[in-house]
Backbone as numpy.savetxt, mean C-alpha at the origin, in Angstrom:
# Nx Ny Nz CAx CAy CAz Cx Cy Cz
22.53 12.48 35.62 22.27 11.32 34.79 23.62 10.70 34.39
23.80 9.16 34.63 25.17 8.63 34.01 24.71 7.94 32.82
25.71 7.97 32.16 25.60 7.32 30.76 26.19 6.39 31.00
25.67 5.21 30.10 25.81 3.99 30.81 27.01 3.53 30.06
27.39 4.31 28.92 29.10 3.73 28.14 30.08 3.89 28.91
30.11 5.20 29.27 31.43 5.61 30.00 31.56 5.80 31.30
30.39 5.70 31.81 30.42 6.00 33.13 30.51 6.93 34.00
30.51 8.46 32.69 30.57 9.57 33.52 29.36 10.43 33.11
29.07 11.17 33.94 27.61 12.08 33.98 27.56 12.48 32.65
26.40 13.10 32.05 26.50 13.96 30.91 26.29 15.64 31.37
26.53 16.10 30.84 26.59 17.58 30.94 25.19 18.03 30.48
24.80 19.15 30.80 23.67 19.37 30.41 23.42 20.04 29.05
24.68 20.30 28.33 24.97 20.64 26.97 24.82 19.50 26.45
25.31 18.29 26.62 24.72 17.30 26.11 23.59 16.71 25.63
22.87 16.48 27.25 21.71 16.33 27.59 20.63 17.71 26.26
20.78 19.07 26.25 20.15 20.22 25.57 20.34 19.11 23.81
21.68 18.97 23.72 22.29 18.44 22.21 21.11 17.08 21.78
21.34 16.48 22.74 20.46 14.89 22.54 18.68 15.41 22.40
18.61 16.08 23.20 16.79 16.26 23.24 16.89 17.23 21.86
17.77 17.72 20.80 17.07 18.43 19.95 17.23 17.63 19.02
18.32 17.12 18.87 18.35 15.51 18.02 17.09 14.31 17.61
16.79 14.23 19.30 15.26 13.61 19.27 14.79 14.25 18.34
14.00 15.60 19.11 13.06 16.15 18.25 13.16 16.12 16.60
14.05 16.30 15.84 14.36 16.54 14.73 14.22 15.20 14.18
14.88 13.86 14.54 14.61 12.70 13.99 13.03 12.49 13.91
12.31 12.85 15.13 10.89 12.85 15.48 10.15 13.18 14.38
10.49 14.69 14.33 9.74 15.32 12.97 10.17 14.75 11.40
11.25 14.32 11.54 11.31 13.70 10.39 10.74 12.45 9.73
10.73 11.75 10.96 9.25 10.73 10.54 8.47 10.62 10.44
7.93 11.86 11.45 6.56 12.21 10.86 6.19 12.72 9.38
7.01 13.48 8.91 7.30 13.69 7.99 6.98 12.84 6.45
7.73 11.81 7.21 8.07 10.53 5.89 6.52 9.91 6.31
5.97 9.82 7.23 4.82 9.21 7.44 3.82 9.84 6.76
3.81 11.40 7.06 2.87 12.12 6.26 2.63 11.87 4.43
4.46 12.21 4.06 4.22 11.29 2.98 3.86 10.13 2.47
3.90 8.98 3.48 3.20 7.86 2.57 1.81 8.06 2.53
1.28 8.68 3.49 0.10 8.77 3.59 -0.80 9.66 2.61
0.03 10.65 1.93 -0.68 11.61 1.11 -0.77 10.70 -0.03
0.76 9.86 -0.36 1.00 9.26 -2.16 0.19 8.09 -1.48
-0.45 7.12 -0.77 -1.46 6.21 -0.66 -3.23 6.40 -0.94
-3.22 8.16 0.17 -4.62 8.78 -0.66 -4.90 9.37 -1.93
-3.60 9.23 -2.47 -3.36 10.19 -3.88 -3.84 8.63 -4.92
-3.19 7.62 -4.84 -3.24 6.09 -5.20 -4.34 5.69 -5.52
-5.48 5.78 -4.23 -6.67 5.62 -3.75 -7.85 6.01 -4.47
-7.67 7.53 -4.66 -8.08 8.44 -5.37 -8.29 8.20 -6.83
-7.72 7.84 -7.28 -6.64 7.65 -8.66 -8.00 6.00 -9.05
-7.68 4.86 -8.03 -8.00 3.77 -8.61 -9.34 3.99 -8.48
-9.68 4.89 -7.19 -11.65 4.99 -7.45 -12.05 5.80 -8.66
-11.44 6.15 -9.38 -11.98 6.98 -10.27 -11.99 6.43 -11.20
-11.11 5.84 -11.42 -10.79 4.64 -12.51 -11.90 3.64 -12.40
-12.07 2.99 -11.41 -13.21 1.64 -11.08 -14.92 2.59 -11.10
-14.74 3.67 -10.93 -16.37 4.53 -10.77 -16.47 4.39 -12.58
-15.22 5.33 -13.39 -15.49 5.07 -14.37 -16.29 4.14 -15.72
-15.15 2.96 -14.75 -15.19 1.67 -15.73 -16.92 1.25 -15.60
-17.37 1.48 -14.04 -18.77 0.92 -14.07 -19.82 2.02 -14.55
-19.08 3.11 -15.05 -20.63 3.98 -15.75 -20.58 3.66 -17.16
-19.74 3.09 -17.61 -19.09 2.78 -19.49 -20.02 1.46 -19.54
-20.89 1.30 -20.41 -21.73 0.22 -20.96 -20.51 -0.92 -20.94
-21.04 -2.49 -20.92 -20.11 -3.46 -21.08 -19.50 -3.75 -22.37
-18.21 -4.05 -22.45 -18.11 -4.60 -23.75 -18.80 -5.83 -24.28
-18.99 -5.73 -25.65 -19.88 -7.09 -26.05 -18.73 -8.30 -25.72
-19.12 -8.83 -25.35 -18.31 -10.59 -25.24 -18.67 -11.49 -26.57
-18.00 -12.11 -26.55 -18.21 -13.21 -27.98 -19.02 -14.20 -27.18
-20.24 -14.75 -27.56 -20.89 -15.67 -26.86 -19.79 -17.19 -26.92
-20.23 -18.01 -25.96 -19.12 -18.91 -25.55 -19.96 -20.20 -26.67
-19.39 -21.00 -27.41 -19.31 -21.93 -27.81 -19.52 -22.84 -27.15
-20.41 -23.95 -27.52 -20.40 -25.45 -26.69 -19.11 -26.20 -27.45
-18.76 -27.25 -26.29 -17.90 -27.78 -27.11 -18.36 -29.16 -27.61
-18.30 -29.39 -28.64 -18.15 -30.09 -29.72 -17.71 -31.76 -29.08
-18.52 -33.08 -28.85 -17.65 -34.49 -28.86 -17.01 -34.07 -27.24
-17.70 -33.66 -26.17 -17.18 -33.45 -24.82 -17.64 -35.32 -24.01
-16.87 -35.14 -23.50 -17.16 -36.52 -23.17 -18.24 -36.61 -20.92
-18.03 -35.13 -20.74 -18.49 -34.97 -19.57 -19.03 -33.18 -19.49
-19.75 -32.77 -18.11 -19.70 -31.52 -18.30 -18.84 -31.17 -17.83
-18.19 -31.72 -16.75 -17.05 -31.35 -15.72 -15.85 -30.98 -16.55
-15.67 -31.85 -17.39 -14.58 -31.61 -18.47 -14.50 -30.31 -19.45
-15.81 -30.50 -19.84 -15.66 -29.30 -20.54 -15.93 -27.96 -19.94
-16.33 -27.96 -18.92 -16.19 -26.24 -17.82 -14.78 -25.89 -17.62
-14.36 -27.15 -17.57 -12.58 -26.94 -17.28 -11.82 -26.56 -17.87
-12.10 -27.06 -19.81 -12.07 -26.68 -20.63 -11.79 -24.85 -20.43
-13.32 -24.95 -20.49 -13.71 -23.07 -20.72 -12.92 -22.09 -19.71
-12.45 -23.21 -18.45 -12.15 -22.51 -17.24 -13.39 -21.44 -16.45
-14.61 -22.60 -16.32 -15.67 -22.10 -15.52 -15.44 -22.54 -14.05
């Protein structure tokens, strides 16, 4: 095999050096991959329990909404309310 910098063969100590290099960068991303993947299902986990929660908890009472008062349209006043 020539290497294409220098132009001279590589040795097969080389060649042994480079393929364990691979491997090791290899596993190391897998690695980092594994981790995002655990702290994303960990995340996941976390917000469904939270949102399962929130929908078994009765609603809070709301203040009933007020008409408004001297509105000159309905369009206006939804806009108002931000309906």
């Amino acid at each position: 095999m020539i290497n294409d910098r220098d132009g001279r063969a590589t040795t097969s100590a080389e060649r042994e050096a480079l393929k364990v290099f691979r491997q090791a960068e290899a596993k190391e991303a897998l690695t980092d991959y594994a981790k995002a993947q655990t702290a994303f299902h960990k995340n996941r986990e976390r917000l469904k329990a939270e949102r399962l929660a929130r929908e078994a908890s009765p609603a809070p009472h709301l203040p009933r909404k007020r008409r408004l008062k001297n509105c000159v349209s309905p369009r206006i006043s939804n806009t108002v309310r931000g309906i």
